[in-house]
C-alpha positions as CSV (number, residue, x, y, z in Angstrom):
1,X,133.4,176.4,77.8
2,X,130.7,176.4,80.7
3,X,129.0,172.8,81.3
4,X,125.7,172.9,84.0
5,X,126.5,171.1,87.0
6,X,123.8,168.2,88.9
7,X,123.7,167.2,92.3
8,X,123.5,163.7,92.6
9,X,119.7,164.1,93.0
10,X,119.0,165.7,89.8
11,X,118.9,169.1,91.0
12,X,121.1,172.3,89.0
13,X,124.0,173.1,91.1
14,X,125.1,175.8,89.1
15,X,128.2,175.2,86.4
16,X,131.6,174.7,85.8
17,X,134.5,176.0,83.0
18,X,136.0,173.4,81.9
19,X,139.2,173.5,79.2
20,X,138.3,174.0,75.5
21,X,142.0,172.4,74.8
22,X,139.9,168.7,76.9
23,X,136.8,168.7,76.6
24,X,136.2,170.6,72.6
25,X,138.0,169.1,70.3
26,X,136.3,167.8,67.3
27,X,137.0,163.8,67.8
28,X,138.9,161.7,65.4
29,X,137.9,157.9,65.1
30,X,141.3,156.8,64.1
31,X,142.8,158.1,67.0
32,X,140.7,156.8,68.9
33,X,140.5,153.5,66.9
34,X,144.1,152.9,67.7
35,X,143.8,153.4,71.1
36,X,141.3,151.0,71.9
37,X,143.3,148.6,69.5
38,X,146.6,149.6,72.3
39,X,144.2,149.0,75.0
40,X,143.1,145.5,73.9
41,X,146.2,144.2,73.2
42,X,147.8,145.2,76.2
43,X,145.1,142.9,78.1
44,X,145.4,139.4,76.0
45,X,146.7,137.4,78.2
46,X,149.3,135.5,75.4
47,X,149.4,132.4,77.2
48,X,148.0,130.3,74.2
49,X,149.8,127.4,73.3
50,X,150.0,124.1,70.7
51,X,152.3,121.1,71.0
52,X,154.4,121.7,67.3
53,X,156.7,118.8,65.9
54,X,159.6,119.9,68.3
55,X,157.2,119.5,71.1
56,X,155.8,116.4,70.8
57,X,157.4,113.2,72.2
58,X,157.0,110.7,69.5
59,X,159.8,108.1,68.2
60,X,161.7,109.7,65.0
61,X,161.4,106.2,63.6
62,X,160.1,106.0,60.1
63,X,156.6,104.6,59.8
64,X,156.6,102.4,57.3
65,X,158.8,101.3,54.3
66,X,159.3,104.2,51.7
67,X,158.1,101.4,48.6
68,X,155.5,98.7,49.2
69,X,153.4,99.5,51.1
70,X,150.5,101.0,49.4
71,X,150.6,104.0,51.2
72,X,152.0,107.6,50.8
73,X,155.6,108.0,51.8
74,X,155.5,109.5,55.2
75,X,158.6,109.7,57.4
76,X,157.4,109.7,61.7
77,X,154.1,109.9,63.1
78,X,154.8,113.5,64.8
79,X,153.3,115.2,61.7
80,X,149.9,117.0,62.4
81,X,148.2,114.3,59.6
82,X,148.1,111.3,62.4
83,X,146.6,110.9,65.8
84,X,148.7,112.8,68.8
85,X,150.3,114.5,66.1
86,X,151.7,118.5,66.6
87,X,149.7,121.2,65.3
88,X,150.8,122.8,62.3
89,X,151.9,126.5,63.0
90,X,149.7,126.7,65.3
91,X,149.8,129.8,68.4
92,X,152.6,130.2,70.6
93,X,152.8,132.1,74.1
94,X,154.3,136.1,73.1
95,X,152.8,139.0,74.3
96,X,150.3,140.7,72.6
97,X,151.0,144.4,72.9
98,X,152.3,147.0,71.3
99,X,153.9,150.6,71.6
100,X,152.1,153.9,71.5
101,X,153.7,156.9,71.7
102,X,152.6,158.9,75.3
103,X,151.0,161.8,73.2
104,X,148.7,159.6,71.2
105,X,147.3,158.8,74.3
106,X,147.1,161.7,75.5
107,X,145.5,163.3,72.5
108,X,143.0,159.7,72.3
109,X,141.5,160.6,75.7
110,X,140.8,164.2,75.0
111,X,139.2,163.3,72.3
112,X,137.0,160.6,74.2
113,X,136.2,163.0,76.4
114,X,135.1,165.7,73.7
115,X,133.0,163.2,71.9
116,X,131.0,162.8,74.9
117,X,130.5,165.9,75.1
118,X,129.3,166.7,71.4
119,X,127.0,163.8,71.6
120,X,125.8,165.2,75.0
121,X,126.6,162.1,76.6
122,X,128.5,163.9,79.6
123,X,126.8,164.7,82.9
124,X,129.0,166.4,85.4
125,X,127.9,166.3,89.6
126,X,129.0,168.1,92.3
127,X,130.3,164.9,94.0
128,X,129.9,161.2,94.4
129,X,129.0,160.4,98.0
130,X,126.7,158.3,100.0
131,X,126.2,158.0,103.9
132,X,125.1,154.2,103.1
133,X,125.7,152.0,100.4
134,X,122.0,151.4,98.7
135,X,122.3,150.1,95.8
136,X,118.1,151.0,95.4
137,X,118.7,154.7,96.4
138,X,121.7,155.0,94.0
139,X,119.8,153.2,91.1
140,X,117.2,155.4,91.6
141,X,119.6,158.9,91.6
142,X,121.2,157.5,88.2
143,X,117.9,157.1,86.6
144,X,117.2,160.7,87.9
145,X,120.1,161.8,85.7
146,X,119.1,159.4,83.0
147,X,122.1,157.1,83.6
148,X,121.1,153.9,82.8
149,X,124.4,152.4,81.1
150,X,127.6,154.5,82.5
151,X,130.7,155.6,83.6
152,X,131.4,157.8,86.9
153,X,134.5,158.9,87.4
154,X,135.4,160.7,91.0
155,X,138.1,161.8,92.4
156,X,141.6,160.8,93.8
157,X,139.4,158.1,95.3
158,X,136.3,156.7,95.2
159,X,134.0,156.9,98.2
160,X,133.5,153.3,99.8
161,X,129.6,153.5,99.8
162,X,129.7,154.4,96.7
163,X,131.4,151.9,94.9
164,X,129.6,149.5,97.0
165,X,126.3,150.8,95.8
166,X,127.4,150.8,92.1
167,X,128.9,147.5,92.3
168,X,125.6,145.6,92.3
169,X,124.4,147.6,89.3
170,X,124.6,146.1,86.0
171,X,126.2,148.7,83.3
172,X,127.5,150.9,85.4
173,X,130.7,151.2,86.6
174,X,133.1,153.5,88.6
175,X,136.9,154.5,88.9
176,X,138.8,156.9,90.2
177,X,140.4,160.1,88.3
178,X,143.7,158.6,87.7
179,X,141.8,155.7,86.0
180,X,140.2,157.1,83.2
181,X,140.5,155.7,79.8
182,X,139.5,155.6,76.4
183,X,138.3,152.1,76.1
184,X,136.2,152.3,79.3
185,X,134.7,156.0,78.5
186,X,133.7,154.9,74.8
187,X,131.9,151.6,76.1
188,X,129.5,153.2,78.3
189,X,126.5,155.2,77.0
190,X,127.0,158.1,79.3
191,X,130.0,159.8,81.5
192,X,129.6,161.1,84.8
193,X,132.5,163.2,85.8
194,X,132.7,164.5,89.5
195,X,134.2,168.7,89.8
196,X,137.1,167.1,91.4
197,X,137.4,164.5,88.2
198,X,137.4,167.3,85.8
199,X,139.9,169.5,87.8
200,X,142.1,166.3,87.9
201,X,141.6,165.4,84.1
202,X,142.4,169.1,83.2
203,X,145.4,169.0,85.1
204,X,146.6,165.5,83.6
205,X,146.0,166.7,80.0
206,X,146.5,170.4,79.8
């Protein structure tokens, strides 16, 4: 499969084969479903937390006489009914996440990256380099390539001016080649891959 290839300015600089076996496969939403589910959960946190009836540091001492009183029968006032009462089953820290096997996750950001490209949401540039860090001169080059709510995706490593540029622009944002993921590449509009990025994803996922 040949993709056209953009300097950062806008301009054709020629094209690039990239792997049918990557970049065309015909997407499937419950793959990919599942692995933004695995992404999610791997980033809550789990640190939520109630005081339950083992928790709270109340007398056991029964609250009032069991006939007489006028009242329901209730035994000591660490139930969740009274004031500085436990919560009834209410969250405890555990951790959040869950297994998924390596070649779901594999196969989920191939077929990220395919949907991109059948929507023609993928934009591919020569490099991703600046001699300053202008956050006005980059803005203006993304709108150039009609990148107005993105993903670039360089290298081994990102050039410093570059993500210093990018870092001031809302809706864009930039990792290197070993960071790609699904959940990032499906919330951004469009994908900007560097040559180097698509050597490197071709070579993680062949």
């Amino acid at each position: 499969m040949k993709l056209d290839v953009q300097t950062l300015a806008g301009k054709k600089s020629g094209s690039v084969d990239v792997s049918e076996a990557v970049f065309g496969n015909e997407p499937r939403v419950d793959i990919l479903h599942r692995m933004v589910r695995y992404q999610l959960a791997k980033r809550r946190s789990g640190t939520h937390q109630v005081q339950e009836r083992g928790d709270v540091s109340k007398t056991t001492k029964r609250i009032g006489n069991q006939k007489g009183g006028g009242t329901a029968r209730h035994g000591n006032g660490s139930v969740s009914q009274f004031r500085g009462g436990a919560k009834a089953h209410g969250p405890r820290s555990r951790d959040h996440s869950f297994d998924l096997p390596k070649k779901v996750r594999a196969m989920a950001l191939r077929h990220a990256l395919s949907s991109k490209v059948k929507n023609s949401e993928l934009i591919i540039i020569d490099e991703a380099m600046m001699k300053t860090p202008k956050t006005a001169e980059l803005r203006k080059q993304l709108a150039d390539l009609g990148v107005t709510n993105g993903l670039i995706i360089g290298g081994k490593s990102v050039d410093g001016n570059f993500a210093k540029a990018a870092s001031n622009i809302p809706n864009v944002d930039v990792l290197p080649s070993a960071g790609a993921n699904v959940y990032d590449i499906l919330r951004r509009h469009q994908l900007v891959l560097t040559k180097e990025a698509v050597a490197d994803l071709e070579a993680r996922l062949s």
